[in-house]
C-alpha positions in Angstrom: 28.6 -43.6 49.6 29.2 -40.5 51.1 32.0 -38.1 49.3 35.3 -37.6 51.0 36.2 -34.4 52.9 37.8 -31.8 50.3 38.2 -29.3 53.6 39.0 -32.3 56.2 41.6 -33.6 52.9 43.2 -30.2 52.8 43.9 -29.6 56.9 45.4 -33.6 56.8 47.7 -32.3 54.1 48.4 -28.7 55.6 49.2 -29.7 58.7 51.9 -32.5 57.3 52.8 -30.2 54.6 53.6 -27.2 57.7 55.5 -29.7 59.4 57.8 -30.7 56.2 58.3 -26.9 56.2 58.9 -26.9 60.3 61.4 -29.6 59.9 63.9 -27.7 58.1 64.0 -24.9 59.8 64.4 -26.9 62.8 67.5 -29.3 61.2 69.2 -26.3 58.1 70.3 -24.1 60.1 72.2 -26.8 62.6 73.2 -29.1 59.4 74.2 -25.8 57.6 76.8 -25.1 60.4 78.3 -28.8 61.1 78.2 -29.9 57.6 79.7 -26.6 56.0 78.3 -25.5 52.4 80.6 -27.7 51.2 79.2 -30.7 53.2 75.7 -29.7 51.9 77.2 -29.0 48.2 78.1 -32.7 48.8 75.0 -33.6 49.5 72.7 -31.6 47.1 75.1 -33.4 43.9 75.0 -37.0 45.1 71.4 -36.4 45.6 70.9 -34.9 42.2 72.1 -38.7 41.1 70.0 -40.2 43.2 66.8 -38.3 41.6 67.7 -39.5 38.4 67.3 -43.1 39.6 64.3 -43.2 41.7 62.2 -40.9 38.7 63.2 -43.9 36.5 61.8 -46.6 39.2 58.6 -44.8 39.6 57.7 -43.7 36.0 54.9 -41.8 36.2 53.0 -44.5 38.3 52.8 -41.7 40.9 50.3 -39.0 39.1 49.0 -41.8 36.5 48.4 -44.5 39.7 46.5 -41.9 41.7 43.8 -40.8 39.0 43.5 -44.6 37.8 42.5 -45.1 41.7 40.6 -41.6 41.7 38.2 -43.1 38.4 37.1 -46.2 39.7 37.3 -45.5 43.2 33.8 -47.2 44.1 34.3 -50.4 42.1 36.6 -52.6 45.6 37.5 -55.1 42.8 38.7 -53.4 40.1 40.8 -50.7 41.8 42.2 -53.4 44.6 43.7 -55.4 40.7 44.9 -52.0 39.2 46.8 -50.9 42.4 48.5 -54.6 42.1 49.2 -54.3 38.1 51.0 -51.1 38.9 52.7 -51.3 42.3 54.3 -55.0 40.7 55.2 -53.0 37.4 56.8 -50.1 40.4 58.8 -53.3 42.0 60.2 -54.8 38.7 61.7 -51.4 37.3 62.9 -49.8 41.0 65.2 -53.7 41.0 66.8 -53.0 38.2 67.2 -49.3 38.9 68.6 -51.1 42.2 71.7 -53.2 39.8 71.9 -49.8 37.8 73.3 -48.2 41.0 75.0 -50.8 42.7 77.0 -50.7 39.3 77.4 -46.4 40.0 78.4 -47.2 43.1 81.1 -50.2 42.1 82.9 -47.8 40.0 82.5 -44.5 41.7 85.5 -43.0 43.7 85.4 -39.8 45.4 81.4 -40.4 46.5 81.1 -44.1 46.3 80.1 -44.0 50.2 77.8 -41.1 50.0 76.0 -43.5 47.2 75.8 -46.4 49.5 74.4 -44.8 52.0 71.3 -43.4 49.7 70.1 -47.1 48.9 67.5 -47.0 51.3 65.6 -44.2 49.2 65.4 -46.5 46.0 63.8 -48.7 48.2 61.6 -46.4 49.5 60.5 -46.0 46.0 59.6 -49.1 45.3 57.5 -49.1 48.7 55.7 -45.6 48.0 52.1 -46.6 47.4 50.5 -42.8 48.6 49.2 -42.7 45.2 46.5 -44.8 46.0 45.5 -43.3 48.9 45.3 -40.1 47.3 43.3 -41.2 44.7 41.0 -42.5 47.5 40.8 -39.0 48.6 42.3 -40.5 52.2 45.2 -38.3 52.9 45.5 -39.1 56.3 46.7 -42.7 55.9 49.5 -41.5 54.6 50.4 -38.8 56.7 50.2 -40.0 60.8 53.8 -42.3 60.1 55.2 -40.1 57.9 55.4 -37.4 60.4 56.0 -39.7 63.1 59.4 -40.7 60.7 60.3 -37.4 59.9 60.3 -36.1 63.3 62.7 -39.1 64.5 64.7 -38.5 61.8 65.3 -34.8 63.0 65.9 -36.8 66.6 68.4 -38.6 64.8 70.2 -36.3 63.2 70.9 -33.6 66.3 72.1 -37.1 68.3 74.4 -38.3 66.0 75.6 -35.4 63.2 78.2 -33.9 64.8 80.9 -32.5 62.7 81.7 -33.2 59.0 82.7 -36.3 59.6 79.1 -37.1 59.6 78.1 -36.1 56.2 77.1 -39.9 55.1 75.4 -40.8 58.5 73.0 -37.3 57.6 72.4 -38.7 54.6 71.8 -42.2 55.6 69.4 -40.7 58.0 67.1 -39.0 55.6 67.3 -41.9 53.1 66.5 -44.6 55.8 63.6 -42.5 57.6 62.4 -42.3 54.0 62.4 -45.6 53.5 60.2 -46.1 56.7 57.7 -43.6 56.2 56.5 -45.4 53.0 56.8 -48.8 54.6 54.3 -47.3 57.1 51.8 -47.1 54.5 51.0 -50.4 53.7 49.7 -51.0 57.4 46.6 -50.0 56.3 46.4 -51.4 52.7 44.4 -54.8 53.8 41.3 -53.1 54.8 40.8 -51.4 51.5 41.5 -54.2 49.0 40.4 -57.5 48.5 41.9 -60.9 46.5 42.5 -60.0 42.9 43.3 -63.2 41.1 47.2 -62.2 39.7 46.5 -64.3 36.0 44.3 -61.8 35.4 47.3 -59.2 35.6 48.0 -57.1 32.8 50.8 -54.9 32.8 51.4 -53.6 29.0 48.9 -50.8 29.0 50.0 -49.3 32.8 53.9 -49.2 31.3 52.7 -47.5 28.5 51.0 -45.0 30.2 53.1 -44.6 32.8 55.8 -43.8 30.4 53.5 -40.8 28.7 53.5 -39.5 32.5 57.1 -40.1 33.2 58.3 -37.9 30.1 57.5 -34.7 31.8 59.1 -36.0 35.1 62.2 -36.5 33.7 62.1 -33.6 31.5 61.4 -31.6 34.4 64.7 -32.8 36.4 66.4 -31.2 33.1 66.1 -27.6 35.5 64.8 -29.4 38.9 67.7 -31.7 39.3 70.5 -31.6 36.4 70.7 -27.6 37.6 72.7 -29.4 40.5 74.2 -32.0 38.3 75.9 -29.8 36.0 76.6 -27.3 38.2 78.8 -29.7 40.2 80.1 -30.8 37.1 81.1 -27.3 35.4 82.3 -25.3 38.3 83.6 -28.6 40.5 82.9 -26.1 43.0 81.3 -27.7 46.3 80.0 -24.5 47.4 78.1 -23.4 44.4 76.2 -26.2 44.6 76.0 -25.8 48.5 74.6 -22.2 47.9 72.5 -23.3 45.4 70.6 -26.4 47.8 70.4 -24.1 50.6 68.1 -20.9 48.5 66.4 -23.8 46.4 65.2 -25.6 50.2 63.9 -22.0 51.0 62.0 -21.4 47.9 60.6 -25.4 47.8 59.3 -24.4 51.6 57.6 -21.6 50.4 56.4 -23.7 47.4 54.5 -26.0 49.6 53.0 -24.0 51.9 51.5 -22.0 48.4 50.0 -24.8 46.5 51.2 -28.1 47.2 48.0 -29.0 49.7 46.0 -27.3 47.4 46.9 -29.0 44.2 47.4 -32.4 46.4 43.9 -32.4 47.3 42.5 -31.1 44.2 43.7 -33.4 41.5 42.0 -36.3 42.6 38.9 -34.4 43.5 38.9 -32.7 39.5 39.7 -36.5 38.2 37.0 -38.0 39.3 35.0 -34.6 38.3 36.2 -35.4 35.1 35.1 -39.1 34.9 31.5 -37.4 35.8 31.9 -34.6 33.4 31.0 -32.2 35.3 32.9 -29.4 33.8 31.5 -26.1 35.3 32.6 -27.4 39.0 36.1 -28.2 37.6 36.1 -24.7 36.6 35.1 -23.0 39.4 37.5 -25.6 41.4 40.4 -24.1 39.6 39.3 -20.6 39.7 39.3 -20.8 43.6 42.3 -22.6 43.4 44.6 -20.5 41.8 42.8 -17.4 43.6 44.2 -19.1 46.9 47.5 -20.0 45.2 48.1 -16.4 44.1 47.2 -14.8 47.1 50.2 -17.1 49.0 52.2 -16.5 46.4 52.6 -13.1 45.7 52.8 -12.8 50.1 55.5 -15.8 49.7 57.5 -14.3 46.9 57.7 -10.9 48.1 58.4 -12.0 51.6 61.3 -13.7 50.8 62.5 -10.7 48.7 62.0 -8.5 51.7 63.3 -10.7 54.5 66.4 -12.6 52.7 69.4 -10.2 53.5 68.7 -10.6 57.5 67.3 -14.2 57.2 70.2 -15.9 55.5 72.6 -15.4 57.6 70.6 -15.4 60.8 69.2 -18.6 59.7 72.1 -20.2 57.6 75.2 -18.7 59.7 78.4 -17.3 58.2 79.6 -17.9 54.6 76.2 -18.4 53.0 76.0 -14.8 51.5 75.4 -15.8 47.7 72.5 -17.4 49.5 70.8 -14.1 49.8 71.6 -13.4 45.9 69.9 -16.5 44.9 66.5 -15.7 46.6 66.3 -12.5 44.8 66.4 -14.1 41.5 64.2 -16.9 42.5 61.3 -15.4 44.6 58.9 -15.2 41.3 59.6 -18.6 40.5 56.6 -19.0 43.5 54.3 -17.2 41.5 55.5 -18.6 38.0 55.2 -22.5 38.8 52.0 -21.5 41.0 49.9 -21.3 37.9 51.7 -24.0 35.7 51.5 -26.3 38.6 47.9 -25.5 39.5 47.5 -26.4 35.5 48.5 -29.3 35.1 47.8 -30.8 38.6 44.0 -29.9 38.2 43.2 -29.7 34.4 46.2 -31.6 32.5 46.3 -34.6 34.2 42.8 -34.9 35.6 41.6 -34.5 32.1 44.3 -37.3 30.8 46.2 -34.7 28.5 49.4 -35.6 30.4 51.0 -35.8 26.9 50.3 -32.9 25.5 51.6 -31.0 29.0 54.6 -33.4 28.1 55.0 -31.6 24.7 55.5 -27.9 27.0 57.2 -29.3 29.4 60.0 -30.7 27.3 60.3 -27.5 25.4 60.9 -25.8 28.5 63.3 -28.5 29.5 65.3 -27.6 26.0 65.2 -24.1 27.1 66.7 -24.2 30.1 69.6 -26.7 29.3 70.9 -24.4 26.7 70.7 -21.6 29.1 72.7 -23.3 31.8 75.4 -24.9 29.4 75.9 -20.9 28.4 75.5 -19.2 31.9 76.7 -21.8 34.6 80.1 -21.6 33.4 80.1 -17.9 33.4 77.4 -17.2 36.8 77.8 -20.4 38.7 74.7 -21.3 40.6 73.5 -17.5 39.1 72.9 -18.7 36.1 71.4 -22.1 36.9 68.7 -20.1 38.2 67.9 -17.7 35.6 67.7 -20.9 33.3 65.0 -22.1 35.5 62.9 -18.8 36.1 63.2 -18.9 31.7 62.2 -22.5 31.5 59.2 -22.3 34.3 57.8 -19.0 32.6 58.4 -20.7 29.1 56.0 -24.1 30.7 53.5 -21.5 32.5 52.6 -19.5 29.3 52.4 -22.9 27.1 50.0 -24.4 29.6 47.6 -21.6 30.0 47.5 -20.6 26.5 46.9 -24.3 25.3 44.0 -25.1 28.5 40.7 -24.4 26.6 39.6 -21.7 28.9 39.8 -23.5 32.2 41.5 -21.0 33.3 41.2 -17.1 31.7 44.1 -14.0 31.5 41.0 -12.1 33.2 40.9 -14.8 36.1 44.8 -14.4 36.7 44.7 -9.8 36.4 41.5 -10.1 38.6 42.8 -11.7 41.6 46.7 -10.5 41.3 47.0 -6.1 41.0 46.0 -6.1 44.5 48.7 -9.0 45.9 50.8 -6.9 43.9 49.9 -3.4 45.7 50.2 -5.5 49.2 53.4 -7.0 48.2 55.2 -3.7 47.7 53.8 -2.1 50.6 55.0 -5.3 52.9 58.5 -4.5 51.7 58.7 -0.7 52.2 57.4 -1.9 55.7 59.9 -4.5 56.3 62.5 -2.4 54.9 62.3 -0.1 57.5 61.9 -1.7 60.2 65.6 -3.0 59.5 66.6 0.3 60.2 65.4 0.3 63.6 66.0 -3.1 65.5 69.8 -3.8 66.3 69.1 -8.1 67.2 69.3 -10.1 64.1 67.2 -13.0 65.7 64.3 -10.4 67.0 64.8 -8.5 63.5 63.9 -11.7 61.4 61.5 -12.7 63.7 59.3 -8.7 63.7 60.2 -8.4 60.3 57.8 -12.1 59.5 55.3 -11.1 62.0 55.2 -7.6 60.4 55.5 -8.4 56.4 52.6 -10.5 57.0 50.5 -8.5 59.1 50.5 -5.7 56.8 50.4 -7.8 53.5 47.0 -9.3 54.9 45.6 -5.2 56.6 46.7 -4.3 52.7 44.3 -6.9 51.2 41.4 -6.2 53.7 41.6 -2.6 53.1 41.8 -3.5 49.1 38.7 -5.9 49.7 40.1 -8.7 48.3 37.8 -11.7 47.0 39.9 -14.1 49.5 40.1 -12.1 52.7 36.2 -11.1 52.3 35.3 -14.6 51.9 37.3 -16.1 54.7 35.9 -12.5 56.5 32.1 -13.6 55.8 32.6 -16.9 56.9 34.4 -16.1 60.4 31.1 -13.4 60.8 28.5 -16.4 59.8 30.1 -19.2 62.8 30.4 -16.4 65.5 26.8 -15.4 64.2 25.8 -19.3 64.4 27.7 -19.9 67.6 26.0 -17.2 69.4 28.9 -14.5 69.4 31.5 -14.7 71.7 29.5 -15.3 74.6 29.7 -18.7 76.2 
């Protein structure tokens, strides 16, 4: 059986990971000037609510379901009565996560229609079976329709979201085209199982497990999600929260282009690595790994730091100025969740020590609901995020200290002082260029082009393990391919 594609694996989940950070800059800057920030505040809280539910409906069948597929991957049978134990077990809790909303819904008020109109995403849970094709290692069967629904959503939403007025139909839109996209998936599901015979179901063991890897998804949400929760509910101020969605959806684009391909296409690689026990790969997997991740990261986090007081309100329009704010404080969180989520996508959970990252987790979780019940009501959105840059730094430092060498202080110094050198450089650079160009649209636009092209010159000229490497490899296929001669 030959082994699936790591490379081919990576470019299926690049390419749909580039266009899930195309999309919004496509739809955000429209959306942020028909909807308002309050209209988007609106949005960000009801779907903090929403979060709450659909975490609870999955459990942790996501992570857990896709290295239970990853281990017993070449055994049709056994993997084809597994993925049936735990979708079922995904049905049964996302129904009564279904009455648990519709009784929200019955006696909400102000957003009961907002919360009608986001059904279609609990659905969309229940339907979301990409765990097993990532633990397959197939990524593209679950990308092809799940582009093809994301880009009519964004069809959708410039023909029909028009004013404010349309606030539920945009959020109709995204839950529905949700919805659809995971429906999508299960074309392809009958030519990779086969008849499992359901009395021979067994669900007791899957909800226990799921449960040890739902702990640190709902822990997380404590400064992922609740951050918008309580922020709406402490400052009742639409526009906090509206500030706060809008930098959060520029720091989570920046977040997937850094390391959510990579740690996608990892975790089910490492898992079955560890099944084999082949330990020395798995550490030189992870080395690579967070070599890559860093060198984004650093280029993604200083970026932002140089680029966010002409971006925002290029990009955003008018009256998003504590947008720019935010992004200051929250550029390192790129860096900080870089490692922990390299961690614990590619060692933690691979290795089944999702409950002891669970343990870290939850501390962190503590940590930074303490922080925001003492700073929200002082800072606003301000303070939601230092809680969150405490808490992530809090996980980071817990995960690598407790990762039995998988990943060394050595590693993380070696491949970061000259990112750091770059970084600064690139924003001396950017920085005055602003001096020069008068056209906000043009600035943005030569101050991206520039920032990176001198972040990258920096590294070459630093000879940086990275840019050698991807250097070398460029020389070897023009050498291979005859040059550049036809």
């Amino acid at each position: 059986m030959n082994e699936p594609s790591v490379k081919k694996n990576y470019i299926y989940s690049l390419l749909y990971q580039i266009l899930t950070m195309i999309i919004p800059f496509i739809t955000a800057p429209y959306v942020a000037r028909v909807l308002g920030a309050d209209g988007v505040g609106t949005y960000s809280y009801t779907q903090s609510y929403m979060t709450y539910f659909t975490m609870i409906a999955a459990l942790g069948t996501s992570s857990y379901g896709m290295r239970e597929i990853a281990r017993c991957r070449t055994d049709k049978e056994k993997y084809s009565k597994k993925f049936w134990e735990i979708e079922l077990l995904t049905i049964f809790t996302t129904i009564v996560c279904l009455i648990a909303w519709g009784v929200l819904i019955i006696f909400s008020s102000k957003y009961q229609i907002y919360f009608i109109a986001l059904v279609p995403t609990l659905l969309a849970t229940m339907f979301d079976i990409s765990w097993f094709y990532t633990g397959h290692e197939k990524i593209g069967y679950t990308v092809f329709w799940n582009a093809l629904c994301k880009i009519g959503g964004v069809v959708c939403i410039f023909l029909f979201v028009i004013d404010k007025n349309d606030l539920v139909l945009y959020i109709f839109i995204n839950s529905f085209m949700l919805m659809i996209g995971n429906l999508s998936m299960w074309v392809f599901l009958s030519k990779m199982l086969v008849k499992v015979n359901p009395r021979e179901f067994r669900f007791r063991n899957h909800f226990r497990e799921t449960l040890i890897y739902f702990i640190p998804t709902i822990a997380t949400s404590v400064y992922t999600v609740l951050d918008k929760t309580l922020i709406g509910i402490i400052t009742k101020d639409d526009y906090q929260n509206g500030y706060y969605e809008q930098a959060t959806k520029i720091i989570n684009m920046a977040k997937t282009a850094v390391f959510v391909s990579v740690n996608t296409v990892m975790s089910a690689r490492i898992s079955y690595l560890f099944s084999e026990n082949k330990i020395s790969e798995i550490k030189a997997r992870i080395e690579k790994s967070i070599n890559f991740i860093l060198m984004l990261g650093f280029a993604a986090s200083f970026g932002i730091i140089a680029i966010a007081s002409d971006f925002v309100p290029t990009f955003f329009g008018s009256g998003y100025d504590e947008v720019v704010k935010l992004l200051y404080w929250m550029a390192p969180l790129i860096l900080i969740i870089g490692i922990s989520n390299c961690l614990g996508s590619q060692y933690y959970t691979p290795a089944g020590l999702r409950a002891q990252s669970s343990k870290y987790i939850i501390i962190g979780s503590v940590t930074n609901l303490v922080i925001n019940l003492i700073l929200i009501p002082k800072l606003g959105a301000t303070g939601a995020v230092i809680g969150s840059i405490i808490a992530e730094l809090t996980i980071s430092v817990l995960y690598f200290l407790n990762c039995d060498k998988y990943l060394t202080m050595m590693q993380i110094l070696k491949c970061s002082y000259k990112r750091l050198v770059a970084g600064i450089i690139m924003i001396i650079a950017v920085k005055a260029i602003g001096t020069c160009i008068l056209d906000r649209v043009l600035l943005v636009v030569v101050e991206i082009v520039t920032g990176a092209l001198v972040y990258f010159i920096c590294l070459f000229i630093l000879k940086d393990v990275m840019i050698k490497e991807a250097f070398l490899m460029i020389k070897r296929k023009v050498k291979k391919n005859g040059g550049f001669e036809n």
